[in-house]
matplotlib code that plots the C-alpha trace (Angstrom):
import matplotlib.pyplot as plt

x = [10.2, 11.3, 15.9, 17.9, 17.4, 13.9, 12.5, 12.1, 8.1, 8.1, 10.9, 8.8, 5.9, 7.8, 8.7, 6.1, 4.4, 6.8, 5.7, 1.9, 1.0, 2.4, 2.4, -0.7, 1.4, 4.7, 3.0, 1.5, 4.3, 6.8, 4.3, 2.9, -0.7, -0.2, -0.3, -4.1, -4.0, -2.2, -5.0, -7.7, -6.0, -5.8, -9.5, -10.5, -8.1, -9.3, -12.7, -14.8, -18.2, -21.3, -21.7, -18.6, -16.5, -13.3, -10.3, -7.9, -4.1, -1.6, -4.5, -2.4, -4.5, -6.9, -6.9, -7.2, -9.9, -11.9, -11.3, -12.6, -15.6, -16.5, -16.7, -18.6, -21.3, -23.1, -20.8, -18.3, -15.1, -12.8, -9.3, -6.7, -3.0, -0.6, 0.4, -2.5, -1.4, -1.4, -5.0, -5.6, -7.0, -8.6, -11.7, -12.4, -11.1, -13.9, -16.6, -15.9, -16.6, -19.7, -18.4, -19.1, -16.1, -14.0, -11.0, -9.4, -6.0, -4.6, -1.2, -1.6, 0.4, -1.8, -5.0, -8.4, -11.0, -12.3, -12.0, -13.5, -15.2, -13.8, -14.2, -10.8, -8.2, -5.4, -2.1, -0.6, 3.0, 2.6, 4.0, 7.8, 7.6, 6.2, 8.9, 6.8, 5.5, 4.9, 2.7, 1.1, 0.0, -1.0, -3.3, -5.0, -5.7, -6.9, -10.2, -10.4, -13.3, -12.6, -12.7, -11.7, -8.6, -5.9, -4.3, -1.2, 0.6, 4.2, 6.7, 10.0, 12.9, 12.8, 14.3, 14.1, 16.8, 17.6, 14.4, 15.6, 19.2, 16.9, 14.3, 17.1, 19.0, 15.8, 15.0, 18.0, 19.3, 16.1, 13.2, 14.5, 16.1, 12.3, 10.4, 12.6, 11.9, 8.2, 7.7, 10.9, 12.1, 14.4, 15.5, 12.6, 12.3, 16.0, 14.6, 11.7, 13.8, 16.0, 13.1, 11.7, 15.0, 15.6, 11.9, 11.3, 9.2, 7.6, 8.1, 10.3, 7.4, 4.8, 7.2, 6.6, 2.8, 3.1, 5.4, 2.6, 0.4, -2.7, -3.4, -4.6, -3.8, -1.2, -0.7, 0.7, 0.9, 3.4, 2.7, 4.7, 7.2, 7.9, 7.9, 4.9, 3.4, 0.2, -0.6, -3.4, -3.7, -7.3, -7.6, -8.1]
y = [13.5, 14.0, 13.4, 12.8, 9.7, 10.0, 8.6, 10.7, 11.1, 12.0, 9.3, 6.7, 8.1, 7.4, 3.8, 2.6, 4.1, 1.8, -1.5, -1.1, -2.9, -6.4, -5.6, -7.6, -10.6, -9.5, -9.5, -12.7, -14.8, -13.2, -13.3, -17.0, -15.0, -14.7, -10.8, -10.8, -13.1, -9.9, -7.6, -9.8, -9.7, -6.2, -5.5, -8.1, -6.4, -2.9, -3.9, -2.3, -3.4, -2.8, 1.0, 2.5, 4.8, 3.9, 5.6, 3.2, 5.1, 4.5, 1.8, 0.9, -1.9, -1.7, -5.3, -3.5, -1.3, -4.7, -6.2, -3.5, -2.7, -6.8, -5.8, -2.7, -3.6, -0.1, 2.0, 4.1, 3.2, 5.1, 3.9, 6.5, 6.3, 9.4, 7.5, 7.3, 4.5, 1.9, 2.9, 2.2, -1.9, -1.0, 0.2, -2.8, -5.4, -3.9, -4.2, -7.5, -8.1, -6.5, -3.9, 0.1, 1.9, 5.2, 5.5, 9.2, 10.3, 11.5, 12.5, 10.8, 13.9, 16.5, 14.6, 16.6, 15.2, 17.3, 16.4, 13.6, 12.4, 8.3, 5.5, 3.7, 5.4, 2.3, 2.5, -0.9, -1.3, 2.2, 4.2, 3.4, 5.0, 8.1, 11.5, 12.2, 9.5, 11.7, 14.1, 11.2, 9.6, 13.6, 13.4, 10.2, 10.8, 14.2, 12.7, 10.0, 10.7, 10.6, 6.9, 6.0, 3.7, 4.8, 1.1, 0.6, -2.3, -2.6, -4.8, -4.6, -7.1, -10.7, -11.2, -14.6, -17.2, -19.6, -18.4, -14.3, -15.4, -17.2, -14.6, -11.6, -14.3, -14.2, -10.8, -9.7, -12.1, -14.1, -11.3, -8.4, -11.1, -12.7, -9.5, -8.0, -11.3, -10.6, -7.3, -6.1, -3.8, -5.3, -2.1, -1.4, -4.8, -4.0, -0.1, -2.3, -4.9, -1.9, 0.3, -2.4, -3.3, 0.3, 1.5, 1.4, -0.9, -2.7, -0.2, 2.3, 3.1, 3.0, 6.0, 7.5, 7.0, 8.5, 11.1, 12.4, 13.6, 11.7, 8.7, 7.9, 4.3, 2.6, -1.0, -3.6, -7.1, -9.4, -11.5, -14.4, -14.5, -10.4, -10.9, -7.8, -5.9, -4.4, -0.9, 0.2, 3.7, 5.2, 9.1, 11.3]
z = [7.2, 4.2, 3.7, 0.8, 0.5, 0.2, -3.0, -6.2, -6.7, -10.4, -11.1, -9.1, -11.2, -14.3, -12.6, -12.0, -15.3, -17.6, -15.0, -15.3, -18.3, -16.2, -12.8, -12.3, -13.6, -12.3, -8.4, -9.0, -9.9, -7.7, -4.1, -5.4, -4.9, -1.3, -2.0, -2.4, 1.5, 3.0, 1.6, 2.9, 6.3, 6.1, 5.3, 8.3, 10.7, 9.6, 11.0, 7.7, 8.0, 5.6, 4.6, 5.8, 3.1, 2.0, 0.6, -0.6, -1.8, -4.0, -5.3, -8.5, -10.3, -7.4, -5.7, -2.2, -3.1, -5.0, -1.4, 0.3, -1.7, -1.2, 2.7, 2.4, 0.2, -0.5, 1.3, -1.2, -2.0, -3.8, -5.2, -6.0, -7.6, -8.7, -11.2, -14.2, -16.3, -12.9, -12.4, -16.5, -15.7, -12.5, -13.4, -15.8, -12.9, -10.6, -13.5, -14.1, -10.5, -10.4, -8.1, -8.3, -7.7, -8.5, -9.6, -9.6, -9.9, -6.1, -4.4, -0.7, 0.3, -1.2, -1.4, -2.8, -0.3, 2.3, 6.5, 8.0, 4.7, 5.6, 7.8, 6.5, 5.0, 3.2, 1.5, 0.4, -0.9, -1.6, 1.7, 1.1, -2.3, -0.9, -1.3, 2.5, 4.4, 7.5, 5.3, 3.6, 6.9, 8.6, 4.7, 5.8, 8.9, 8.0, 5.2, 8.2, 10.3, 14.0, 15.2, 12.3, 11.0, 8.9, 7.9, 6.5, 4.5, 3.6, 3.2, 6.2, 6.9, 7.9, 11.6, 12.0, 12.2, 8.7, 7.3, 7.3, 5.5, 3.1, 2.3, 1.7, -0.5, -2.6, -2.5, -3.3, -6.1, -7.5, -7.2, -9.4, -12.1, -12.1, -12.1, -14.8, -16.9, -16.0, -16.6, -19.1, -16.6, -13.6, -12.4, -10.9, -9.1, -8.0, -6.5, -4.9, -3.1, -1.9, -0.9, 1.3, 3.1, 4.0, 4.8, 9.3, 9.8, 13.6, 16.4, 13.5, 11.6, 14.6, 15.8, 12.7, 13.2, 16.3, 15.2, 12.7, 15.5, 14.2, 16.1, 19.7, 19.1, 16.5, 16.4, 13.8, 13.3, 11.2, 8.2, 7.0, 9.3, 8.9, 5.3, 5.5, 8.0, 8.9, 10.6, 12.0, 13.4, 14.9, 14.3, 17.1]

ax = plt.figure().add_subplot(projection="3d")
ax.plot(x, y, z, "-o")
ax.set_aspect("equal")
plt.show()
C-alpha cells in the first residue's frame, strides 16, 4: 500500500535526523509525559512475560524497547531505527538503567532478521512515517514467531464531542509552534500533526492489518479519549 501520498522515507530520514538531538525533550513537554503511560499500556496489553524476545521498530531514543526489556528480564530485546542519529542516546539511556540491550540500524520494511526469531514484534509513533505500512506490518509478522504479537502504537483522530474540536485546535495551532520552539525545527512538528490526522486509524488500519495477510486475530484499544491507539495482531 504504497500511493502518492505516501511519505518520503529518505526525507523523513533526514527529518527526523535534524530532530534527534531534542526529541527526548520535545516529546516530553508536548505529551505532559503521558507518552511513556501509552508505552507501558502497550507492553501490559502485549502480554510479554519473562524470557520472551523482543523486536521493538522505528525505536528512536528507545523508551519502548527500555519498557520492554523491564518486562522481559533475560529475554533479548532488540531496538532498531532507520534513522542512525535517533538511535545515538539510546544505548546510554538503557545503560543508565542497568538494562542490556541492542541497538542496530533496521528498515521495518526490509528488516535483516530471519523467520520466527520473536515473541513481540512493536512499532510506536513510527508506522505512519513508514513509505509502506503494509510491507512493514507483512516484515513483522514475518521475524514474529507463530502465536506471537505484532503490536502497534500510533496516534489517529479525536471523535469525541467538545473534547475532539479542542484536541485538533491544539494539534494543529499550539503543537507545531511548541515543538518548533523545542526542538528549532517546527516543520517537522507541522509534517507530524499532519501525518497523524491523515494516517487510518480504529477499524481503517485493522483493515489494513488484515489486508496484510498476517494475522489470525487483530484488535485495538483507545487511549485518551482516541488521542492514541493500540494494535495488537497475533501471527498465523
Amino acid at each position: 500500500m504504497q500511493t502518492k501520498h505516501s511519505p518520503n522515507p529518505e526525507i523523513i530520514r533526514s527529518m527526523f535526523s535534524k530532530v534527534a538531538a531534542n526529541y527526548d525533550k520535545g516529546n516530553s513537554v508536548l505529551s505532559l509525559g503521558i507518552h511513556h503511560l501509552w508505552r507501558k499500556k502497550l507492553v501490559k496489553y502485549s502480554g510479554a512475560k519473562m524470557g520472551d524476545a523482543v523486536l521493538d521498530c522505528a525505536t528512536g531514543t528507545g523508551d519502548l524497547a527500555i519498557a520492554f526489556k523491564k518486562a522481559v528480564g533475560p529475554g533479548k530485546v532488540i531496538g532498531t531505527d532507520f534513522c542512525a542519529e535517533m538511535l545515538v542516546p539510546a544505548p546510554a539511556k538503557a545503560q543508565e538503567r542497568g538494562l542490556d540491550i541492542q541497538f542496530e540500524q533496521a528498515d521495518v520494511t526490509q528488516l535483516q532478521y530471519t523467520d520466527k526469531s520473536f515473541d513481540i514484534c512493536s512499532i510506536s509513533f513510527g508506522i505512519r512515517n513508514v513509505g509502506n505500512p503494509l510491507k512493514a506490518l507483512q516484515e513483522m509478522a514475518r521475524v514474529t514467531k507463530p502465536g506471537g504479537k505484532v503490536m502497534v502504537l500510533e496516534f489517529g483522530q479525536v471523535t469525541i464531542p467538545v473534547f475532539g474540536p479542542l484536541y485538533n485546535f491544539y494539534s494543529q495551532n499550539v503543537l507545531p509552534k511548541i515543538g518548533g520552539l523545542v526542538t528549532g525545527q517546527k516543520e517537522a512538528y507541522e509534517y507530524l500533526q499532519k501525518s497523524s490526522a491523515a494516517f487510518p486509524c480504529r477499524n481503517e488500519f485493522i483493515n489494513l492489518m488484515h489486508e496484510s495477510g498476517s494475522f489470525s486475530h487483530c484488535e485495538y484499544i483507545s487511549l485518551t479519549g482516541g488521542i492514541a491507539y493500540i494494535y495488537k495482531g497475533i501471527v498465523k
